[in-house]
C-alpha positions in Angstrom: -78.9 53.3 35.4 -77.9 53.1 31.7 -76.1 55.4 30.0 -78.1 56.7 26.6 -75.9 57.4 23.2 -77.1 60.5 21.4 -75.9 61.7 18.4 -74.4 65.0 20.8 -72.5 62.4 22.7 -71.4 60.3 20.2 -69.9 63.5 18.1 -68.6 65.3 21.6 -66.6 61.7 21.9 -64.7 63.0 19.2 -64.0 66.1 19.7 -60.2 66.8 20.3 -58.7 67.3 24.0 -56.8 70.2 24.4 -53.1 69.4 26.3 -52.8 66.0 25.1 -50.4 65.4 21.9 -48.5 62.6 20.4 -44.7 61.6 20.6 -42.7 63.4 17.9 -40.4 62.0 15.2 -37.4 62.8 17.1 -38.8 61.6 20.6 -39.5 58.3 18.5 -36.8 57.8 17.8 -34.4 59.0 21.3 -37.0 56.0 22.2 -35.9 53.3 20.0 -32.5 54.8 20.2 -32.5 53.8 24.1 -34.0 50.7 23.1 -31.4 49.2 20.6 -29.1 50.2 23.3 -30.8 48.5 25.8 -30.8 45.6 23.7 -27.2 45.6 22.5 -25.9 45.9 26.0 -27.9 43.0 27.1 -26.7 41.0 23.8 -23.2 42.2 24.6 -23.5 41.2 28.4 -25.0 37.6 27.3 -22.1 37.2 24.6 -19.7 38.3 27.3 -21.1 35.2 29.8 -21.2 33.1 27.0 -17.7 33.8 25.5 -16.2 34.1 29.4 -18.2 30.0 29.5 -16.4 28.7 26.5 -13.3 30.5 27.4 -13.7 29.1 31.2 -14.2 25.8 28.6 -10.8 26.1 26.9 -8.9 26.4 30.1 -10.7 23.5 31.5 -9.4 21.7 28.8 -6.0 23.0 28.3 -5.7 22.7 32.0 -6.4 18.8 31.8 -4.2 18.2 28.3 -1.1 20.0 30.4 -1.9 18.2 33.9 -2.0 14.2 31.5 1.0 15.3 29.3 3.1 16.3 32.6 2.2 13.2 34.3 3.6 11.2 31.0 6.6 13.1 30.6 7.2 13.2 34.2 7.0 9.4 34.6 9.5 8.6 31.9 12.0 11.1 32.2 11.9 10.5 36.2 12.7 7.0 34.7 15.4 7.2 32.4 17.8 4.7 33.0 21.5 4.7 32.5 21.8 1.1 31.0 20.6 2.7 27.8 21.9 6.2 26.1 20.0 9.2 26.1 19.8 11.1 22.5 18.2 15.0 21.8 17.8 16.1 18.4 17.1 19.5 18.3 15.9 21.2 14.9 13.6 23.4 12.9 11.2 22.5 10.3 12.6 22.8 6.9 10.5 24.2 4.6 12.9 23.6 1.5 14.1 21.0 2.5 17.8 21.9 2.2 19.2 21.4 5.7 20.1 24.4 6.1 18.3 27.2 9.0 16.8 30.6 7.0 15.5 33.4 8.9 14.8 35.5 6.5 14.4 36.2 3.2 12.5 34.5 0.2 13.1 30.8 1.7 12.7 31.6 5.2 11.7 28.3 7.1 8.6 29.4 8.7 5.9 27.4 9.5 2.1 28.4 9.1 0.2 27.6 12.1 -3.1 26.5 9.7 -3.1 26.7 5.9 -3.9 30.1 4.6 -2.8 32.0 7.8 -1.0 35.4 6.5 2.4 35.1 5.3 3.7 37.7 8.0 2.3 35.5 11.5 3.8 32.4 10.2 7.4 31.9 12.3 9.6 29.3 12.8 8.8 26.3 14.6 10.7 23.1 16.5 10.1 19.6 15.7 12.8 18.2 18.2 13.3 14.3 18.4 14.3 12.4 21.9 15.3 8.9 22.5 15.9 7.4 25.5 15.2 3.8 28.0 13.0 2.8 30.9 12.7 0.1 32.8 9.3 -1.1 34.0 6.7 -2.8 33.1 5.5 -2.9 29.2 2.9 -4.7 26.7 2.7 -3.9 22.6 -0.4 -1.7 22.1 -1.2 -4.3 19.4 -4.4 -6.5 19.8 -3.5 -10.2 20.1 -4.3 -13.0 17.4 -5.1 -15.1 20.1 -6.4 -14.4 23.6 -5.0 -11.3 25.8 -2.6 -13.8 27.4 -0.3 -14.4 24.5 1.2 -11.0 24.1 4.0 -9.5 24.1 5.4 -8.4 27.5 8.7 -6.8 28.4 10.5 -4.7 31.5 12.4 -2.7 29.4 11.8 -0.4 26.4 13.2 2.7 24.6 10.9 5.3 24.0 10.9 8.3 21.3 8.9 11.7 21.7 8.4 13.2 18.3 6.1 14.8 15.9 4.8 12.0 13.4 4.3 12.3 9.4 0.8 11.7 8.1 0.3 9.4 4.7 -1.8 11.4 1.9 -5.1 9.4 2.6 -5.6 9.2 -1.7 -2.7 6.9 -1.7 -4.8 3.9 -1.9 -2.0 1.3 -2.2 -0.5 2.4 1.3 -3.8 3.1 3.1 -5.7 -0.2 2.6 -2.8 -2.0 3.6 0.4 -0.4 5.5 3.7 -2.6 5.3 5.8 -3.4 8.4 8.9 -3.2 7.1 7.4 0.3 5.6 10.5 3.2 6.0 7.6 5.9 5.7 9.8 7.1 2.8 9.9 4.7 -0.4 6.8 3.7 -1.0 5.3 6.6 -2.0 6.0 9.1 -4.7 7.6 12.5 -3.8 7.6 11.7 -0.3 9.8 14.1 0.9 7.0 16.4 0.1 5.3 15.4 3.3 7.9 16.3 5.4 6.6 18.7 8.4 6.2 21.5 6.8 7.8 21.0 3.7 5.8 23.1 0.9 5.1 20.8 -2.1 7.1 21.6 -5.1 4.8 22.9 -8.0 2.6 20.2 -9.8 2.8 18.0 -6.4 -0.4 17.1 -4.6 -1.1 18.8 -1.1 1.3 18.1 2.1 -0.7 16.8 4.8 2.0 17.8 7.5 1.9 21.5 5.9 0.6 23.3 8.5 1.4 23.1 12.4 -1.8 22.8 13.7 -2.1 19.3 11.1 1.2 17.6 13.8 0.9 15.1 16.4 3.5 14.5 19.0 4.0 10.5 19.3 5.0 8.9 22.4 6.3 5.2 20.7 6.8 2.7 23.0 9.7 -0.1 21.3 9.4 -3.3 24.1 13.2 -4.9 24.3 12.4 -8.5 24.2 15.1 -10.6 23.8 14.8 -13.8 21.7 16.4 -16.2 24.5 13.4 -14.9 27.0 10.4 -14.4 25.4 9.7 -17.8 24.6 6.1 -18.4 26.4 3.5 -20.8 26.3 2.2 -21.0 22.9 -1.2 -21.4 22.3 -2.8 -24.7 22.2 -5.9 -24.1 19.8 -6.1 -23.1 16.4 -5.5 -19.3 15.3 -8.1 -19.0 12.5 -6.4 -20.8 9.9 -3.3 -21.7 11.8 -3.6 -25.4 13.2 -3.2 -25.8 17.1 -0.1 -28.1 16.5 1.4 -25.6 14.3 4.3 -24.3 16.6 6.9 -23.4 13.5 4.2 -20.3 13.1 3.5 -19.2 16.2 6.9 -19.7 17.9 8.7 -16.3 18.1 11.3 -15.5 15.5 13.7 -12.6 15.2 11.1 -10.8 13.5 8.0 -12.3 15.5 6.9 -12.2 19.0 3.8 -13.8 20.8 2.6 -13.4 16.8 3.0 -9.9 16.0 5.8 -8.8 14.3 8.8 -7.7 15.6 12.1 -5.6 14.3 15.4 -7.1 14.2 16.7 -4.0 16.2 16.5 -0.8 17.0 19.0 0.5 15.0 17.9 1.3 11.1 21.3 -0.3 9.3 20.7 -2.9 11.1 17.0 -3.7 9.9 18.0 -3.0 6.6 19.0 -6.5 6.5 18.0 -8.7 8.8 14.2 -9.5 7.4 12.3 -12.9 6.4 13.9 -14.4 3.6 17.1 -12.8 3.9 19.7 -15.9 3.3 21.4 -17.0 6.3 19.0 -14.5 8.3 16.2 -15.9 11.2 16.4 -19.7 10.0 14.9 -22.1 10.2 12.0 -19.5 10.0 12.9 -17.8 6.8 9.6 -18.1 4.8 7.4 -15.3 5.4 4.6 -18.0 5.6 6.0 -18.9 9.2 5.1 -15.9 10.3 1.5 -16.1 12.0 1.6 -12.0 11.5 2.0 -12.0 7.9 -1.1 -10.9 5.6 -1.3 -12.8 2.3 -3.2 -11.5 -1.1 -6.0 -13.9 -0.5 -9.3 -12.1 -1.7 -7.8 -9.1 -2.7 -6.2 -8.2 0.5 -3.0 -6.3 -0.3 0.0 -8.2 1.5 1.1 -6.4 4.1 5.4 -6.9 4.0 7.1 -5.8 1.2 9.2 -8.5 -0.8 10.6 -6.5 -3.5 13.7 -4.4 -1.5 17.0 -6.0 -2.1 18.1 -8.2 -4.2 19.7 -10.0 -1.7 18.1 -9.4 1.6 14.8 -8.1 2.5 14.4 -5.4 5.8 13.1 -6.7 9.1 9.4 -4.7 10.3 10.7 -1.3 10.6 9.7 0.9 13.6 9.0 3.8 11.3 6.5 2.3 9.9 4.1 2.7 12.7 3.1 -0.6 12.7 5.5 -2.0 15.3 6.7 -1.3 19.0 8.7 -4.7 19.6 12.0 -5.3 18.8 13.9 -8.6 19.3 17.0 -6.7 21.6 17.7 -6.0 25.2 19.6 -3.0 26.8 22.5 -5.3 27.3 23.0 -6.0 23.8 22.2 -2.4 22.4 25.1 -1.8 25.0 27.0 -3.5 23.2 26.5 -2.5 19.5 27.6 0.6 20.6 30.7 0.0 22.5 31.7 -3.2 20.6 31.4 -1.5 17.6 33.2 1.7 18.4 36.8 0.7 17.3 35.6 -0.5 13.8 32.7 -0.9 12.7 29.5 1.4 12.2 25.5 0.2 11.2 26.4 0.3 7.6 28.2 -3.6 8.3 26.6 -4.7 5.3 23.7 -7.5 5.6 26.5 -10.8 4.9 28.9 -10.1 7.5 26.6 -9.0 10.2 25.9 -11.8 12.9 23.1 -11.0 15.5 23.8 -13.2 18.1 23.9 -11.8 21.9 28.0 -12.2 21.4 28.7 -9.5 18.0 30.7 -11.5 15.9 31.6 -10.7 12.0 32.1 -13.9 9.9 35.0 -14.6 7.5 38.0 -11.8 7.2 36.6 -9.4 9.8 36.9 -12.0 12.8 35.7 -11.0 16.2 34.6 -8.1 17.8 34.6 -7.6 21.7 31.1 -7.2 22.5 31.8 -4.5 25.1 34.6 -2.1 26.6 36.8 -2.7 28.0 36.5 -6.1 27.1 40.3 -7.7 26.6 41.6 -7.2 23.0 39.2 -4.4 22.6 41.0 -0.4 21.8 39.5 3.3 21.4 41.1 5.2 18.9 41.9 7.9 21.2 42.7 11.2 19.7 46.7 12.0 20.5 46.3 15.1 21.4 44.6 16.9 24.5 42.0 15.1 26.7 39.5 16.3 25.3 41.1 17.4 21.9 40.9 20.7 20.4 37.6 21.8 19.2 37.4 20.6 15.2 35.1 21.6 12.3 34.3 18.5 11.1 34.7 14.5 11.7 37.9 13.0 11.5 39.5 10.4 8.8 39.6 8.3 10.4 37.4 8.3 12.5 37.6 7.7 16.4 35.8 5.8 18.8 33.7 8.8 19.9 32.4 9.1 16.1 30.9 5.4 15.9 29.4 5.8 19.0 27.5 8.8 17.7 26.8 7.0 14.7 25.1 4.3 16.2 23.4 6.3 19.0 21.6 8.2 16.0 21.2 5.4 13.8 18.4 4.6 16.6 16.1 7.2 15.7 13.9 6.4 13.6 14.5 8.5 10.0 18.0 10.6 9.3 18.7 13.9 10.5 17.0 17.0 8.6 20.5 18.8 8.5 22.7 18.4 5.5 25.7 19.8 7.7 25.3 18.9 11.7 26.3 16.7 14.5 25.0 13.4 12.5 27.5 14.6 9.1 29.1 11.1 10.0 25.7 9.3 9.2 25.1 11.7 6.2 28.6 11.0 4.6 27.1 8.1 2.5 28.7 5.6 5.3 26.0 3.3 6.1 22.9 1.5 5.5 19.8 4.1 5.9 22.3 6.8 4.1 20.5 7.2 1.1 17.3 7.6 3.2 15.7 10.8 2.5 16.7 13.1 5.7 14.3 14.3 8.0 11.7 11.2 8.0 9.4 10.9 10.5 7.7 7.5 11.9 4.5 6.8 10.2 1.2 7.9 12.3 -2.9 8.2 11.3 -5.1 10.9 12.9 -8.0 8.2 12.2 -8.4 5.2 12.1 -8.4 5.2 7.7 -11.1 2.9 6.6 -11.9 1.1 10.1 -15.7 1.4 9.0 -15.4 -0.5 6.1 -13.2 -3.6 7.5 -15.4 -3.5 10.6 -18.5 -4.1 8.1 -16.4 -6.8 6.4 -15.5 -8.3 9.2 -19.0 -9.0 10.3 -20.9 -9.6 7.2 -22.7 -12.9 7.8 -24.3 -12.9 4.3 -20.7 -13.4 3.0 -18.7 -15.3 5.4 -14.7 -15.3 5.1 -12.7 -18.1 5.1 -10.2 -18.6 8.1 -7.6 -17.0 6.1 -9.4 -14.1 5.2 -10.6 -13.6 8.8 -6.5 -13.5 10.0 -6.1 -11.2 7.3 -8.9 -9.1 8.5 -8.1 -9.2 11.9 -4.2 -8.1 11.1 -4.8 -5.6 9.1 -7.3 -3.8 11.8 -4.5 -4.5 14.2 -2.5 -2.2 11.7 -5.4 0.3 11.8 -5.1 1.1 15.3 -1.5 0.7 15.6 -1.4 3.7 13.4 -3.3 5.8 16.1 -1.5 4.1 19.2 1.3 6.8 19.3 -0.6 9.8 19.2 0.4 11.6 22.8 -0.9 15.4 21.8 -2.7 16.3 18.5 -2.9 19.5 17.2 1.1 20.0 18.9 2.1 22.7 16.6 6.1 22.9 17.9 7.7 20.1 20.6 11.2 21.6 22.3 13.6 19.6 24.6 16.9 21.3 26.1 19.1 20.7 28.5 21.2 21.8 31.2 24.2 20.7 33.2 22.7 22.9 36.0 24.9 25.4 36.2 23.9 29.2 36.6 24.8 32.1 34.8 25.6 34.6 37.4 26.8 37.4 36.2 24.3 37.3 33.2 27.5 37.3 31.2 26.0 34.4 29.1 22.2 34.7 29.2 21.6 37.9 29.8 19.8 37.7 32.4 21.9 37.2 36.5 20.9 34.0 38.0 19.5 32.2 35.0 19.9 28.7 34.6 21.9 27.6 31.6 19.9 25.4 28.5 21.8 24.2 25.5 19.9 24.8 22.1 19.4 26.4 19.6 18.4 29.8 20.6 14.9 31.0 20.3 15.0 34.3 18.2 11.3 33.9 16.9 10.5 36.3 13.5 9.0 38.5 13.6 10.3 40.6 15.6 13.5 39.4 17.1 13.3 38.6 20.9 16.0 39.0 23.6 17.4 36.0 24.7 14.6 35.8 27.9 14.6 32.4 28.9 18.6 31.2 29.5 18.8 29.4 25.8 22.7 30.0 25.3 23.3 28.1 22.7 25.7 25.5 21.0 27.7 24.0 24.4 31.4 24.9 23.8 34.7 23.9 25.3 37.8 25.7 24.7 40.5 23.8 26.2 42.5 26.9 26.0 40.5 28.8 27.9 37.9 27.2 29.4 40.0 25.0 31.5 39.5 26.6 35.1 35.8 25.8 36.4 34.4 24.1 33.2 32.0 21.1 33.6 34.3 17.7 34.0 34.8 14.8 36.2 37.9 15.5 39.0 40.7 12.8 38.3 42.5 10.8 40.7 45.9 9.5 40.1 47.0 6.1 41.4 48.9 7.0 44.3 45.2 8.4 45.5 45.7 11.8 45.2 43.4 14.2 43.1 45.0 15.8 39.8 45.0 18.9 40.1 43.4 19.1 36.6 39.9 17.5 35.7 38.5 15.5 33.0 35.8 17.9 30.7 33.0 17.5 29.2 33.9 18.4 25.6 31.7 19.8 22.4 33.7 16.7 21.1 31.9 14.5 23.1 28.4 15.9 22.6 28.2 16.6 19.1 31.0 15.2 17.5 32.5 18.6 16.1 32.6 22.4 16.5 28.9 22.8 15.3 29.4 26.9 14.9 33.2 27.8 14.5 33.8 31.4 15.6 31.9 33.8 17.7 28.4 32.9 17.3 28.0 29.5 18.5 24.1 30.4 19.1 22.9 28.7 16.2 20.7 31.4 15.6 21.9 32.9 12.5 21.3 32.2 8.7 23.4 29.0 7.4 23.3 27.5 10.9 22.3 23.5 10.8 18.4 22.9 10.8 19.3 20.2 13.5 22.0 19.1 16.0 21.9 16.4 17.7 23.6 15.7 21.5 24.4 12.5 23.1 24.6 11.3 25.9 26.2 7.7 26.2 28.1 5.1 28.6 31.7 5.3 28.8 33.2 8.7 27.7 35.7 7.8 24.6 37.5 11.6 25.3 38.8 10.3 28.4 42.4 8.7 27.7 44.4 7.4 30.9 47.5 7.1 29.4 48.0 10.8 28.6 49.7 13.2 31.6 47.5 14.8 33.9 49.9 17.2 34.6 53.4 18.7 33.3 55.3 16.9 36.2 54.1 13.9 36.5 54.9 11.9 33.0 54.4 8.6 34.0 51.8 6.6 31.4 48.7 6.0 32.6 48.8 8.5 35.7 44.8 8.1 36.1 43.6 5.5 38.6 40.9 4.6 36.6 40.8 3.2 33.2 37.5 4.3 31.8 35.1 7.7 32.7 31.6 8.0 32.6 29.7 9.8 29.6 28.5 13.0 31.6 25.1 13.2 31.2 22.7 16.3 31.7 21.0 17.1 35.4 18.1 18.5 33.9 15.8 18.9 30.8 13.1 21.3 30.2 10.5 20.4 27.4 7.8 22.9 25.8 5.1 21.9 23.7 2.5 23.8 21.8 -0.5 23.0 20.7 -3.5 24.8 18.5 -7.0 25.4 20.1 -9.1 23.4 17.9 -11.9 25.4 17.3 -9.9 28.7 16.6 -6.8 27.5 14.9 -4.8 30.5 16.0 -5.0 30.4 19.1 -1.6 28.4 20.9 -0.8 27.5 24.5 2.1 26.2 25.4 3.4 24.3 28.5 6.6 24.4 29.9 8.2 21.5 31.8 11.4 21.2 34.0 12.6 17.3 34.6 15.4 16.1 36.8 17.4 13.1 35.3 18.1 10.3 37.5 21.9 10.0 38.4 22.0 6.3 37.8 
């Protein structure tokens, strides 16, 4: 049955029910109160998932950088190998530039992590500098002219772990076409502005290598390849505009190898000199035209060696530049150069009298020089008194055998020391080619491959073909490109620290602090601010008193030459690892204000502190009481590296990884 509408219905619809009401303002808005909670718990449970993901991301990721790098570091440093020397420069970025550690005050050397972080986070930071050698099996990162089977091969190289310096990509000159015998230093104005963390004097254009989180660490790779064996089968076809029957190009040269170029050495003073067209230097080969590496001006392509240093001589390819990872040596002959040497001459033997033959020899007046110890004829200035001898404050005049040694040993890294005042002072006295180098020098790196695009495109324009010469030059110079990004171990690695340890173990806690802590030698971490307790076994500067650190102090026992054992021992000196008493007095932490921004320690072959003929004891004065006639350098058991690096999403945020290494005994 239907329902009728009437007007009586139709008006009683309307009339109001009693006991029924609507929500108030206030119940409203309880309501939407419980609501917005609702809602911002769900938004804050969401966010929580989604920041605990990208967190659960960064771990992932930081897990895999630190599980790669300790792989790397653990491979060469489980391979270090005692035919070479081992080197550790330890030191702060210098912010002014003066050599010289501040803590505090108005030209306090810290670092900020990213540019425009808040002048009270930014600390100071390490930038430490290793060299050392492997032997294995090695091939030049650089592409090949030719096929893959003319390349550069060797079973030994010395490798360096260091933070790189960055190129200002408006310097046009420099970033269309690098140089190979490039220091990283000259060719540029104000270039020691764009040392790590140097802050540009005012007028100067921005420091790319400001800020921490703007550093690479660099793992280069130098192959030893001696000239007398790395003569290989040369290619039989033509190399774009080099003919197949044109051997005098392709053959390897001093400063060439299977057609890439190639440094003279490993040492800088002796690069300095020792480039094509030097006089009397890698003939018959002299021309730079013989060299099938060398990028002419043809088309506008910017040449890529420079001709114009030197009046007289013109530097080999420099390994600072970047560009180059072989050098024309062998661990035999760096041997050598640093025990031939050691009586009297240094790497400043200027460019005329140097010969570079496997046997050292210096032409004219100078005569021979042994070309190892203890070769006959061959002497170590020895000091005369003590073995070691008293701790001193500075180097010597003249200098002793223990003081060239160190000279050469750091005349392999690849720019001066940062310190005015340190462990290298005998480099930094104006003694040497290299000294007038700015200090503190990094080798040359890119974070990108700078114009790849465009050469790329050039490369393979068909509309406008290049001429054999052009398409060598092309080729080269993207050779250059990604030999600039080859190094690159660990971007964004905002501080790099390497100390070592003898092994021993502080005990007592009488030197650490702490009972049962293992010993490092460095320059103690005291980060600003605040000032930290000495946590983590750092102790400092290693010292020897011969006064009173005679009883139990690290050495080598000595036997006499009836066979019996001295009853004193041979030690390990601050004489032998630095050079000099780096921090006369009490603190001999290097943590204070005026302390050297850098020491260096090394770690050689023979030990030139150790002198047979003096008495090992106050009985027995017969000369040359000691059996042997030379002692091994001491080397460290252990080293333990940290290296930081800068999330690179949120620039500050840092993790850092700790490492421990064993060093091989022989």
């Amino acid at each position: 049955m239907n329902a009728r509408i009437t007007p009586d219905t139709l008006a009683s619809s309307f009339q109001p029910v009693h006991g029924r009401r609507g929500f108030t303002l206030l119940e409203i808005l309880v309501a939407l109160g419980a609501v917005i909670v609702v809602a911002v718990g769900l938004a804050t449970i969401f966010r929580s998932v989604g920041d605990t993901v990208s967190a659960g991301r960064r771990l992932s990721r930081v897990n895999q950088v630190s599980k790669l790098l300790e792989q790397q570091l653990r491979t060469d440093f489980g391979n270090i190998s005692r035919d070479g020397f081992l080197t550790i420069r330890q030191q702060y970025a210098d912010r002014n530039g003066d050599g010289v550690l501040q803590r505090t005050g108005n030209n306090a050397d810290v670092i900020p992590l990213f540019v425009g972080q808040e002048a009270d986070r930014q600390r100071l930071r390490r930038i430490d500098e290793v060299i050392f050698f492997r032997k294995g099996s090695f091939e030049t990162q650089r592409p090949s002219l030719s096929d893959e089977t003319w390349r550069a091969k060797s079973d030994e190289a010395m490798l360096y772990y260091g933070h790189g310096q960055q190129r200002r990509t408006d310097d046009t000159d420099n970033v269309e076409q690098p140089k190979v015998n490039d220091t990283n230093q000259a060719e540029q104005p104000n270039n020691e502005d764009l040392r790590l963390g140097r802050r540009p004097d005012p007028g100067n254009l921005p420091n790319p290598n400001l800020a921490a989180n703007s550093w690479s660490l660099l793992r280069n790779v130098t192959l030893l390849v001696p000239l007398n064996t790395s003569e290989g089968v040369l290619p039989t076809v033509a190399i774009y505009d080099i003919p197949a029957n044109d051997n005098l190009r392709k053959r390897d040269k001093e400063c060439q190898i299977a057609g890439q170029p190639a440094a003279a050495s490993i040492f800088r003073g002796i690069n300095r000199g020792s480039g094509p067209e030097t006089p009397n230097r890698d003939l018959p080969f002299g021309e730079i035209g013989n060299y099938a590496w060398y990028s002419d001006q043809a088309d506008g392509i910017a040449d890529n060696y420079n001709r114009a240093i030197g009046a007289n001589f013109t530097p080999s390819p420099n390994l600072a530049s970047g560009l180059v990872d072989i050098a024309t040596t062998s661990l035999a002959e760096i041997r050598s150069q640093v025990l031939g040497y050691a009586d009297t001459r240094i790497p400043a033997a200027p460019p005329d009298d140097v010969g570079f033959s496997p046997i050292i020899a210096f032409p004219g007046e100078l005569g021979l020089i042994s070309p190892a110890f203890p070769a006959p004829g061959s002497t170590f200035s020895f000091s005369p008194v003590g073995s070691p001898p008293n701790s001193i404050t500075q180097r010597p005049s003249p200098y002793e055998s223990v003081d060239y040694m160190h000279a050469w040993m750091s005349n392999a890294f690849p720019g001066r020391a940062a310190a005015a005042n340190n462990s290298d002072q005998f480099e930094l006295d104006g003694v040497g080619f290299g000294s007038e180098d700015a200090a503190g020098i990094r080798p040359r790196y890119s974070a990108s491959a700078e114009r790849l695009y465009d050469l790329l495109a050039r490369a393979s324009d068909t509309t406008n073909s290049l001429s054999a010469v052009q398409s060598r030059n092309v080729a080269s110079i993207l050779a250059d490109r990604r030999m600039l990004q080859s190094s690159v171990l660990l971007a964004s690695c905002t501080e790099f620290i390497v100390e070592w340890s003898f092994g021993e173990t502080d005990l007592d806690g009488s030197v650490t602090g702490t009972p049962g802590t293992t010993i490092w030698y460095g320059p103690r971490e005291n980060p600003l601010p605040p000032p930290a307790p000495n946590r983590d076994g750092v102790f400092g500067y290693y010292k020897y008193n011969p006064q009173v650190d005679e009883v139990g102090h690290i050495g080598t026992a000595v036997q006499r030459r009836d066979g019996t054992i001295a009853p004193d021992h041979h030690p390990v000196s601050n004489r032998l690892i630095y050079g000099y008493d780096l921090a006369p007095g009490a603190n001999d932490r290097g943590d204070e204000d005026g302390s050297p921004i850098s020491i260096t320690s090394y770690f050689g072959y023979l030990d030139p502190t150790f002198n047979p003929s003096l008495d090992l004891d106050a009985v027995n004065t017969e000369p040359e009481d000691a059996a042997q006639t030379t002692m091994p350098w001491r080397w460290p058991s252990m080293i333990r590296v940290r290296a930081t690096i800068a999330d690179p999403i949120d620039p500050s945020i840092e993790t850092t990884f700790e490492y421990v290494f064993s060093v091989p005994s022989n």
